[in-house]
PDB file with one MODEL, atoms N, CA, C and O in Angstrom:
MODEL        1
ATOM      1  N   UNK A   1     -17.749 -15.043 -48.630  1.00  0.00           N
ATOM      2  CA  UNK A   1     -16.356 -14.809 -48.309  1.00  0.00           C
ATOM      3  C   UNK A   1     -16.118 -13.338 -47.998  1.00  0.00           C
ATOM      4  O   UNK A   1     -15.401 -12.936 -47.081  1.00  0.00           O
ATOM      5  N   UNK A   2     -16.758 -12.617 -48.809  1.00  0.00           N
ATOM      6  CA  UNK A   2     -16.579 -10.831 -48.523  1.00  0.00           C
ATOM      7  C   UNK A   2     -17.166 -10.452 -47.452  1.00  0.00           C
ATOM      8  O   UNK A   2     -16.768  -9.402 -46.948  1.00  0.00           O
ATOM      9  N   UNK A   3     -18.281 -11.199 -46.798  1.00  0.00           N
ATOM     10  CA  UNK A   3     -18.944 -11.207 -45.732  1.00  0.00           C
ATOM     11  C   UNK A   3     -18.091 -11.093 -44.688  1.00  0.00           C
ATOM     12  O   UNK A   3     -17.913 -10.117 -43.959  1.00  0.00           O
ATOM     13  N   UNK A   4     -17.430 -12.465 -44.658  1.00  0.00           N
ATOM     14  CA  UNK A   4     -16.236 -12.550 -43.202  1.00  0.00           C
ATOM     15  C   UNK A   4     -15.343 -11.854 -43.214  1.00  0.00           C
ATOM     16  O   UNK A   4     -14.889 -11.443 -42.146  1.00  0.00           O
ATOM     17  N   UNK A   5     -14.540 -11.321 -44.976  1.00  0.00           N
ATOM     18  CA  UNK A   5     -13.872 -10.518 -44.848  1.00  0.00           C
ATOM     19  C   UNK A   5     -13.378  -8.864 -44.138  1.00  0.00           C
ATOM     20  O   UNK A   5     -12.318  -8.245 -44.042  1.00  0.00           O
ATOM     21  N   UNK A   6     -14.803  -8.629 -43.748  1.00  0.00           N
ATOM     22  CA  UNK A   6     -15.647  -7.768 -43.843  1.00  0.00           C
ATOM     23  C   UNK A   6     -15.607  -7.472 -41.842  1.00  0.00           C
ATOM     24  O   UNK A   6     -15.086  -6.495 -41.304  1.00  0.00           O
ATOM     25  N   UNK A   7     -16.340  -8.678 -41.089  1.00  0.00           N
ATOM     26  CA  UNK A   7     -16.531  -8.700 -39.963  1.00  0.00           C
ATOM     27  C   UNK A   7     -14.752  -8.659 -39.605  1.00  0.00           C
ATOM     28  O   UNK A   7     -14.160  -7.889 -38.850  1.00  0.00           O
ATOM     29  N   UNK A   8     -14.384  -9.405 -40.165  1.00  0.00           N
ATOM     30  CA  UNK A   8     -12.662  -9.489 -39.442  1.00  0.00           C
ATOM     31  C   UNK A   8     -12.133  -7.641 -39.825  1.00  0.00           C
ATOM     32  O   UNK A   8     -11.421  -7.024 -39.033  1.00  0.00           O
ATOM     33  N   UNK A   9     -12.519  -7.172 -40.818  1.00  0.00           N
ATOM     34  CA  UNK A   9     -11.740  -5.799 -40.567  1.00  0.00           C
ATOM     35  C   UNK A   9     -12.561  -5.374 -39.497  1.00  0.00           C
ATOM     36  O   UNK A   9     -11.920  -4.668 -38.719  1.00  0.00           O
ATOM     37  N   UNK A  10     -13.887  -5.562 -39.128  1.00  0.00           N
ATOM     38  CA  UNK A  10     -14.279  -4.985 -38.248  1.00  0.00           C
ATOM     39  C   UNK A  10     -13.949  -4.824 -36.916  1.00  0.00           C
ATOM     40  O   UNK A  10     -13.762  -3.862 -36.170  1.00  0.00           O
ATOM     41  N   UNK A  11     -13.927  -6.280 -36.800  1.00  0.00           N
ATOM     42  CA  UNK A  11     -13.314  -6.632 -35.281  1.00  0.00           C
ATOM     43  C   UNK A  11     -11.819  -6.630 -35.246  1.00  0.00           C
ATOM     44  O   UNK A  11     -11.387  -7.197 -34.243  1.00  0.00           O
ATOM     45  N   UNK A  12     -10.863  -6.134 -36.089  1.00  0.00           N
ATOM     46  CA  UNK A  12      -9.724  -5.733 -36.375  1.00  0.00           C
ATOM     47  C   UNK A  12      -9.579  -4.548 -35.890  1.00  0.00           C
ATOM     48  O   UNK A  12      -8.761  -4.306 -35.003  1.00  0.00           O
ATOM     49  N   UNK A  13     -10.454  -3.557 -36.480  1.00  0.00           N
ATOM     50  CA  UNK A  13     -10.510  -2.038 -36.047  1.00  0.00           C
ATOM     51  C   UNK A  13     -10.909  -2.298 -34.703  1.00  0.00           C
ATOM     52  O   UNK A  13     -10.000  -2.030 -33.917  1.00  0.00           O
ATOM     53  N   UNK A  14     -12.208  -2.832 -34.024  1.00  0.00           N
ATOM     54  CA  UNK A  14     -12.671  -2.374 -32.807  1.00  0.00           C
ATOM     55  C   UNK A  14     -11.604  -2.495 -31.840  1.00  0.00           C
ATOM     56  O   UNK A  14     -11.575  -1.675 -30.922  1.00  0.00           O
ATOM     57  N   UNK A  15     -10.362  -3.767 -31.941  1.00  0.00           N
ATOM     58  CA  UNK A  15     -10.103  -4.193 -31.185  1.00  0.00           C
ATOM     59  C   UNK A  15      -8.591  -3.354 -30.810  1.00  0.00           C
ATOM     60  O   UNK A  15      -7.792  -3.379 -29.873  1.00  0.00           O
ATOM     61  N   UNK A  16      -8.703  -2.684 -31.993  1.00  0.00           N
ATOM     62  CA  UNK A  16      -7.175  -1.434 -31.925  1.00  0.00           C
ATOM     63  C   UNK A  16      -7.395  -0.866 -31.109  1.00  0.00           C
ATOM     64  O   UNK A  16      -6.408  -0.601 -30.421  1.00  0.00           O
ATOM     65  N   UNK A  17      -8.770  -0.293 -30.607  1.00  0.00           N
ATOM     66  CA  UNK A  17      -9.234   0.794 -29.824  1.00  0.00           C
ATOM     67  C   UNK A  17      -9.192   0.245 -28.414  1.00  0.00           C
ATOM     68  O   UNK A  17      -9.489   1.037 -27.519  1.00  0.00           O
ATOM     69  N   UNK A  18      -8.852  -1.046 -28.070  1.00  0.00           N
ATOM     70  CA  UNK A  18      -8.228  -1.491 -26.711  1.00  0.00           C
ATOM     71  C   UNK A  18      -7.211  -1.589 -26.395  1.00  0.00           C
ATOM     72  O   UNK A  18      -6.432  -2.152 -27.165  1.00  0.00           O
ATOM     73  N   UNK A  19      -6.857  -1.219 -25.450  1.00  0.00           N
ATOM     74  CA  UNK A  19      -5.417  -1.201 -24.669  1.00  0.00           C
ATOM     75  C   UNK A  19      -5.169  -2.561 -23.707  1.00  0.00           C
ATOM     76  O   UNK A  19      -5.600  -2.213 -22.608  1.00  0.00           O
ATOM     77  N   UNK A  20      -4.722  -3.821 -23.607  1.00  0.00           N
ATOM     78  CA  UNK A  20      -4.301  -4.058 -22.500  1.00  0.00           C
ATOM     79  C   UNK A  20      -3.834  -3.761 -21.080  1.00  0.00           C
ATOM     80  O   UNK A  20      -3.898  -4.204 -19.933  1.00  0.00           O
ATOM     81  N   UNK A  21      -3.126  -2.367 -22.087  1.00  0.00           N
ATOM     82  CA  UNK A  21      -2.125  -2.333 -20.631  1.00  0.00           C
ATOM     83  C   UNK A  21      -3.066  -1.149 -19.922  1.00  0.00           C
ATOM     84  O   UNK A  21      -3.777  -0.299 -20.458  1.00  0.00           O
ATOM     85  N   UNK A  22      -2.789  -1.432 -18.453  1.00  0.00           N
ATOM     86  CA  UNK A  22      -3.171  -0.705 -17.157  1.00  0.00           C
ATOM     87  C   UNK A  22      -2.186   0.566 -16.836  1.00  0.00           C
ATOM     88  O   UNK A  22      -1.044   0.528 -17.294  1.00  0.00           O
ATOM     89  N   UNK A  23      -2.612   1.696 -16.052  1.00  0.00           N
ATOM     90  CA  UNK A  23      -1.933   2.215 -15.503  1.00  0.00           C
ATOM     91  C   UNK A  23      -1.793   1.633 -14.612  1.00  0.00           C
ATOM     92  O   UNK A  23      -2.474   0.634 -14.380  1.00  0.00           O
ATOM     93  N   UNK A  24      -0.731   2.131 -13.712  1.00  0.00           N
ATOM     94  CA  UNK A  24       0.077   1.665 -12.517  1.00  0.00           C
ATOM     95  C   UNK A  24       0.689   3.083 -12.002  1.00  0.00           C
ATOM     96  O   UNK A  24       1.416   3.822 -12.666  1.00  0.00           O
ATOM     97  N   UNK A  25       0.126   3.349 -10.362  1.00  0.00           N
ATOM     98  CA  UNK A  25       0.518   4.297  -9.748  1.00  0.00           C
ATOM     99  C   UNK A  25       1.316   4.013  -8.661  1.00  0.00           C
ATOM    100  O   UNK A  25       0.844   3.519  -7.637  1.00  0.00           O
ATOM    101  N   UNK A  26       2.179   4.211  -8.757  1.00  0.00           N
ATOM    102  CA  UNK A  26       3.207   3.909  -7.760  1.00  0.00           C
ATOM    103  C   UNK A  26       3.440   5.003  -6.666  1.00  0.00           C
ATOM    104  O   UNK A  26       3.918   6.094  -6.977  1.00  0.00           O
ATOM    105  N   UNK A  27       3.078   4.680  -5.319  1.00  0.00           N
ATOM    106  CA  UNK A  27       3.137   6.236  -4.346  1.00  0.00           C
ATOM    107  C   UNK A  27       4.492   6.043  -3.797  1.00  0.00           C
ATOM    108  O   UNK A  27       5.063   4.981  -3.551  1.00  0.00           O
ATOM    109  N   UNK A  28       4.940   7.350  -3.636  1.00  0.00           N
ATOM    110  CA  UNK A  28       5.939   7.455  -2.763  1.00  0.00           C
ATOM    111  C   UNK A  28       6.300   6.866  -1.420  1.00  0.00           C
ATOM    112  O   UNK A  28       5.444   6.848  -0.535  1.00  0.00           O
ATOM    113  N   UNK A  29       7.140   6.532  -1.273  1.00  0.00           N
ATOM    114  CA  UNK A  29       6.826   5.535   0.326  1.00  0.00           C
ATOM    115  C   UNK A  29       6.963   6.731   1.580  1.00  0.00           C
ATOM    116  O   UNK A  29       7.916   7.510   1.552  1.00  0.00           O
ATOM    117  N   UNK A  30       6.144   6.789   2.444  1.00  0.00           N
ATOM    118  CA  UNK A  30       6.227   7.673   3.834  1.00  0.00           C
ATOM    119  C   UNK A  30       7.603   7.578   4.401  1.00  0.00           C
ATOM    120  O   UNK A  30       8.107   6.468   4.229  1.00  0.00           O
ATOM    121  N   UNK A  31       8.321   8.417   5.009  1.00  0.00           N
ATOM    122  CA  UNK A  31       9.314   8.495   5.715  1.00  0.00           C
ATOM    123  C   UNK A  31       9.108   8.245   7.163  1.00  0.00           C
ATOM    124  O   UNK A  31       8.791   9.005   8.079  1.00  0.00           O
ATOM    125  N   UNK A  32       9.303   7.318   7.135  1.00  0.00           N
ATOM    126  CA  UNK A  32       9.587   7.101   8.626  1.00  0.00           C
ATOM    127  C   UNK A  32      10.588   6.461   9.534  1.00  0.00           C
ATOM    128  O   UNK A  32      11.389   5.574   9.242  1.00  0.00           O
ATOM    129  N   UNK A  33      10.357   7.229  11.016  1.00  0.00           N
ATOM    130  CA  UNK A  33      11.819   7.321  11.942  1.00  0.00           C
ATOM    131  C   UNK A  33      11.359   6.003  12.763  1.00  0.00           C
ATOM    132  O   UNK A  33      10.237   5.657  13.132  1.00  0.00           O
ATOM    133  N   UNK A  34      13.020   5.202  12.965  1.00  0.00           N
ATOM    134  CA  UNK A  34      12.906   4.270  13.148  1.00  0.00           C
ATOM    135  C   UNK A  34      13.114   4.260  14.551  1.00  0.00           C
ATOM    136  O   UNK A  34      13.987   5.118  14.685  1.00  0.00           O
ATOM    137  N   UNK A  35      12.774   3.690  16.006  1.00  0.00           N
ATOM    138  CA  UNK A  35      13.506   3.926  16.993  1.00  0.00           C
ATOM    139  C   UNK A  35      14.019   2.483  17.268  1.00  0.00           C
ATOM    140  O   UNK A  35      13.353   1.473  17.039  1.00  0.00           O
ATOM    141  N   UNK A  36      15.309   2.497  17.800  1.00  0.00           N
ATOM    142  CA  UNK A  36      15.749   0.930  17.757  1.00  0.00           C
ATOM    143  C   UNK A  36      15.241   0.399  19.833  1.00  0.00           C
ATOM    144  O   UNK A  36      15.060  -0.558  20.585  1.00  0.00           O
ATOM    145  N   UNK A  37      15.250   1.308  19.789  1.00  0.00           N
ATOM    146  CA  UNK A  37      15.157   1.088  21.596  1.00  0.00           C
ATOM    147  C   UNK A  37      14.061   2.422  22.273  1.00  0.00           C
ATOM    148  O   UNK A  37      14.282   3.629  22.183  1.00  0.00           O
ATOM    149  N   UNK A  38      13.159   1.922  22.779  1.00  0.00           N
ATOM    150  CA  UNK A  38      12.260   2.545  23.368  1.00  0.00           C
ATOM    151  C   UNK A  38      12.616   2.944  25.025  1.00  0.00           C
ATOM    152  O   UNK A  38      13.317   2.111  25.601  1.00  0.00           O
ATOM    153  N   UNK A  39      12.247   3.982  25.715  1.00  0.00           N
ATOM    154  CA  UNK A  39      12.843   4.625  27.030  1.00  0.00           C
ATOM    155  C   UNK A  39      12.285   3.464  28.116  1.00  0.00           C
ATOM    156  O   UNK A  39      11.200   2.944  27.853  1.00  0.00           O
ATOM    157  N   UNK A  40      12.897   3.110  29.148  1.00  0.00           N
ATOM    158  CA  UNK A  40      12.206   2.635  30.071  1.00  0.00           C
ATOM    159  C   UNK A  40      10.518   3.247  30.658  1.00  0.00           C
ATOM    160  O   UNK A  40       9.698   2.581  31.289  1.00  0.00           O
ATOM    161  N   UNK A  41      10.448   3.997  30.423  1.00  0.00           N
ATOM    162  CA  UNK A  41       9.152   4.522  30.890  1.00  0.00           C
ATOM    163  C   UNK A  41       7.726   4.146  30.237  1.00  0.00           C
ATOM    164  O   UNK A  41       6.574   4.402  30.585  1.00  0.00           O
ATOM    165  N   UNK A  42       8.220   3.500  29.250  1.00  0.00           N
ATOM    166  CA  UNK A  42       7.112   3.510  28.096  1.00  0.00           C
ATOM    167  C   UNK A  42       6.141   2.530  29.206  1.00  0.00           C
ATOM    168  O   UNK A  42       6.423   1.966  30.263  1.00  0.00           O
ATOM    169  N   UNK A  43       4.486   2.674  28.149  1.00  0.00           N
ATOM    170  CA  UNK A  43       3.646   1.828  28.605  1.00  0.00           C
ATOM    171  C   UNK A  43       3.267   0.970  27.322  1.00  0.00           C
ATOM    172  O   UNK A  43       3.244   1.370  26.158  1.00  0.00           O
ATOM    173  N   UNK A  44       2.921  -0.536  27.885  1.00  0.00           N
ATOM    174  CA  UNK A  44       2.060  -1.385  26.517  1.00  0.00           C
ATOM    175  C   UNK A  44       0.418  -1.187  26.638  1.00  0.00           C
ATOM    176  O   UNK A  44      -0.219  -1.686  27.566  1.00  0.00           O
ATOM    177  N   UNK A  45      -0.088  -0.529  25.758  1.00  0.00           N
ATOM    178  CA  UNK A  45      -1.012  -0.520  25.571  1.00  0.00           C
ATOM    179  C   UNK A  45      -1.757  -1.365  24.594  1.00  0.00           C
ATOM    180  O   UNK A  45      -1.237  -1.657  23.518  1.00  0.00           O
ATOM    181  N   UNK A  46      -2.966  -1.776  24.923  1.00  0.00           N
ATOM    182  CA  UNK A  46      -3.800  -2.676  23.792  1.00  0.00           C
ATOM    183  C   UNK A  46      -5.190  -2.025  23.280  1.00  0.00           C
ATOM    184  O   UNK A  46      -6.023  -1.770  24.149  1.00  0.00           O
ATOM    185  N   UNK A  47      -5.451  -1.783  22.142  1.00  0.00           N
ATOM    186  CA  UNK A  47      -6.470  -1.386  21.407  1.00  0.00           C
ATOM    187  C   UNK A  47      -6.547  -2.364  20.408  1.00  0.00           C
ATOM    188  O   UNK A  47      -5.688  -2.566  19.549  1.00  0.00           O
ATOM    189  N   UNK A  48      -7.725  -3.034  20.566  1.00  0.00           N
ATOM    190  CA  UNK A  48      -8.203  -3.548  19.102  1.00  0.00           C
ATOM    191  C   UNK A  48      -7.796  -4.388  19.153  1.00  0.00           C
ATOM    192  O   UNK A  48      -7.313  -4.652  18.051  1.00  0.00           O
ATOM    193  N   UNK A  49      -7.611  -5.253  19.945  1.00  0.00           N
ATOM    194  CA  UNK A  49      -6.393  -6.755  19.923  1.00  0.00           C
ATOM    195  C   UNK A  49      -5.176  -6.615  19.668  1.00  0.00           C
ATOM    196  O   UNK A  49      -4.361  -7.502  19.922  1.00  0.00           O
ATOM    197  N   UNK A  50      -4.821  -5.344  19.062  1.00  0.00           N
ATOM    198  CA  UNK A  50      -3.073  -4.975  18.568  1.00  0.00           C
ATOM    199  C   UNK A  50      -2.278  -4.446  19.983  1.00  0.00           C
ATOM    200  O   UNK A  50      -2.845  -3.821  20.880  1.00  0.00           O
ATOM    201  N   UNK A  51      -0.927  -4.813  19.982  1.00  0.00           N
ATOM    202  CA  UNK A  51      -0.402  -4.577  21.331  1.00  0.00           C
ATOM    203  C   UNK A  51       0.663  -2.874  20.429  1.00  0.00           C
ATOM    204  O   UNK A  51       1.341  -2.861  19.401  1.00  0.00           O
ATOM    205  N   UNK A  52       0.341  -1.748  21.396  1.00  0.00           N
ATOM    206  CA  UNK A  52       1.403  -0.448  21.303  1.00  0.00           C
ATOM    207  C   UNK A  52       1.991  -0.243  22.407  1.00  0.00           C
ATOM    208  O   UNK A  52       1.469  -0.469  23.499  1.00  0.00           O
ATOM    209  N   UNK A  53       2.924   0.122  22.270  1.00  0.00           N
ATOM    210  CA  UNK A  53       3.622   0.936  23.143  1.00  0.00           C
ATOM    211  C   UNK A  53       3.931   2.344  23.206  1.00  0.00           C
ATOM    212  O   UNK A  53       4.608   3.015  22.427  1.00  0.00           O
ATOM    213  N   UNK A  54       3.159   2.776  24.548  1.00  0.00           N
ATOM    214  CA  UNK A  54       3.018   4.594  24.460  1.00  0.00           C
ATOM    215  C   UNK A  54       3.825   5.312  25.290  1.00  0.00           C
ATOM    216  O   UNK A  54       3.999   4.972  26.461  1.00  0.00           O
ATOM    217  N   UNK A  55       4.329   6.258  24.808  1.00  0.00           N
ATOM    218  CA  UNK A  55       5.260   7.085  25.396  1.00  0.00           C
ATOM    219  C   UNK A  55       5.466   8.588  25.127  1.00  0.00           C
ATOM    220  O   UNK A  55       5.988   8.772  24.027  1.00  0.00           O
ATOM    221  N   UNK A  56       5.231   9.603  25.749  1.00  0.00           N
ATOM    222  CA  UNK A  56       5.150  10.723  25.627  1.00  0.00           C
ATOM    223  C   UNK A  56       4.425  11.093  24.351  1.00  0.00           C
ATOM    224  O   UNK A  56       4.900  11.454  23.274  1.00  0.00           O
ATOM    225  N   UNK A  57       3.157  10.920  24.721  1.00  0.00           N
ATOM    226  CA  UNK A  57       1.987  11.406  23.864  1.00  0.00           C
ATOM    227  C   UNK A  57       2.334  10.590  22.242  1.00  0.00           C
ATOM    228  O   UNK A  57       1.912  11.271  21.308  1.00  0.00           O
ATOM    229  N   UNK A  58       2.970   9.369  21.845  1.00  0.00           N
ATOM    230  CA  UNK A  58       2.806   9.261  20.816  1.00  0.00           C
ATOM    231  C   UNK A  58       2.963   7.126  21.048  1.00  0.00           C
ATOM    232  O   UNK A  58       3.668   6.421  21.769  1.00  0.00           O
ATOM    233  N   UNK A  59       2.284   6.938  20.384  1.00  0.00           N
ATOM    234  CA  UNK A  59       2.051   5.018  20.551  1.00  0.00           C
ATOM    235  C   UNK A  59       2.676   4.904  19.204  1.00  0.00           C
ATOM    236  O   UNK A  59       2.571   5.616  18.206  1.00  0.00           O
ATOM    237  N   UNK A  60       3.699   3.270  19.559  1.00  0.00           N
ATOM    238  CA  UNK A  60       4.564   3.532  19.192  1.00  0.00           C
ATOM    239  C   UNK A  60       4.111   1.209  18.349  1.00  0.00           C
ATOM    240  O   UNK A  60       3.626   0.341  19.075  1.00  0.00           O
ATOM    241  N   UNK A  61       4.474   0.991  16.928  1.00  0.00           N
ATOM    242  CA  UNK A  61       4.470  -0.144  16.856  1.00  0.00           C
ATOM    243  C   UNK A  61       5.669  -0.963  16.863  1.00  0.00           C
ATOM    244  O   UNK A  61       6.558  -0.687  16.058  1.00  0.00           O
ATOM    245  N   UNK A  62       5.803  -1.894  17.634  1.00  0.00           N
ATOM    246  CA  UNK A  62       7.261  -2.972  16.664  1.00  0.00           C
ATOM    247  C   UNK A  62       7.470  -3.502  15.940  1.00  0.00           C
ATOM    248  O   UNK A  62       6.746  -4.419  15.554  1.00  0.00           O
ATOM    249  N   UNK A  63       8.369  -3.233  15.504  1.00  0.00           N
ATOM    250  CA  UNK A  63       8.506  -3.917  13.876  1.00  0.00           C
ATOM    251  C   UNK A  63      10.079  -4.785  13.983  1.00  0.00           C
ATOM    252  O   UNK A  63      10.657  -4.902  15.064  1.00  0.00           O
ATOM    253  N   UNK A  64      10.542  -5.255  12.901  1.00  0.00           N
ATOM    254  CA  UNK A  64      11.527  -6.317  12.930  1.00  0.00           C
ATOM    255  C   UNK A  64      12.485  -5.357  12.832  1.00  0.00           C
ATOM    256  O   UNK A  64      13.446  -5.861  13.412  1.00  0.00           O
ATOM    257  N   UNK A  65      12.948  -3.795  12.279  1.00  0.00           N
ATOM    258  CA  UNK A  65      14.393  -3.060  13.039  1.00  0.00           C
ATOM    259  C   UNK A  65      13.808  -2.156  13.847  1.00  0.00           C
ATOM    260  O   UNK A  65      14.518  -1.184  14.106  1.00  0.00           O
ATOM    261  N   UNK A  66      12.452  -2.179  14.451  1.00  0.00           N
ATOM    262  CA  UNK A  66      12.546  -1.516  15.867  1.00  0.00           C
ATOM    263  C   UNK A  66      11.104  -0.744  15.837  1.00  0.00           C
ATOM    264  O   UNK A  66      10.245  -1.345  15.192  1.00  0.00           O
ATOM    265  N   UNK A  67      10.868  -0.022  16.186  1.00  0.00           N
ATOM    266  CA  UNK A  67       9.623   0.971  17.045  1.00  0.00           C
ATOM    267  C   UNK A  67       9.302   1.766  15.971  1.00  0.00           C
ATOM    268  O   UNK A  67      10.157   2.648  15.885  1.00  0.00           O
ATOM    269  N   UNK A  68       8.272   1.889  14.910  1.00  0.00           N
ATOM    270  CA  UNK A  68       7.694   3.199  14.813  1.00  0.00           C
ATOM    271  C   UNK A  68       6.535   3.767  15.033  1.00  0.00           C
ATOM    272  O   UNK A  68       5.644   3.008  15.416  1.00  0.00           O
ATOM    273  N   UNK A  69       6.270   4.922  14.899  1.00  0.00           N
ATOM    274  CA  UNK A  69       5.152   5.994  15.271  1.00  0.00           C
ATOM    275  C   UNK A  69       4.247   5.685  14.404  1.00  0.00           C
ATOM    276  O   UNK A  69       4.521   5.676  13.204  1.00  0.00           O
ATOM    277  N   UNK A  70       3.020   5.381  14.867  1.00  0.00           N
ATOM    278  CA  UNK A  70       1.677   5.393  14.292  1.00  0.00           C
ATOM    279  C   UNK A  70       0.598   6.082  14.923  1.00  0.00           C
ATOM    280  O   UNK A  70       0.703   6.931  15.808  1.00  0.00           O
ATOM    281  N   UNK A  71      -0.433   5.656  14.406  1.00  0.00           N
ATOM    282  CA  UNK A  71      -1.493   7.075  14.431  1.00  0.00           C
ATOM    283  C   UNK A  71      -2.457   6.134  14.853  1.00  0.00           C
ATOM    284  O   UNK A  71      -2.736   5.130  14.199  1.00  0.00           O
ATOM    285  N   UNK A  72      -3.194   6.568  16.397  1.00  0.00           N
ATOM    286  CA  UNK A  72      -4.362   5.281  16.779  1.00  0.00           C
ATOM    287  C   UNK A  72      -5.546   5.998  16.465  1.00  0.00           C
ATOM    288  O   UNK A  72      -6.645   5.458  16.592  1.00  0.00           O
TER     289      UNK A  72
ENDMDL
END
């Protein structure tokens, strides 16, 4: 009986020395400018199977409220 008594403080103590819980890093979200309407001039470009649209040196994605700037 003092035996088990014995293993249970043990595995009592070891098991203090675990944490469940995880950190969790939460990043800041990027700021980004939304364009709702792109210039007539633009071009559609395709890389990679993904369709952009480029316009004065910057390709541009659509999204569901409109156009932003990404990095090809």
């Amino acid at each position: 009986m003092m035996k088990y008594l014995v293993y249970t403080l043990v595995l009592i103590f070891a098991l203090s020395f675990n944490s469940c819980a995880s950190r969790v890093v939460v990043k800041e979200p990027a700021k980004v400018t939304v364009v709702k309407k792109l210039p007539r001039q633009y071009k559609v470009v395709r890389l990679k199977g993904k369709r952009y649209y480029y316009f004065n040196g910057k390709h541009y994605r659509k999204t569901r409220k409109g156009y932003v700037v990404v990095r090809v």
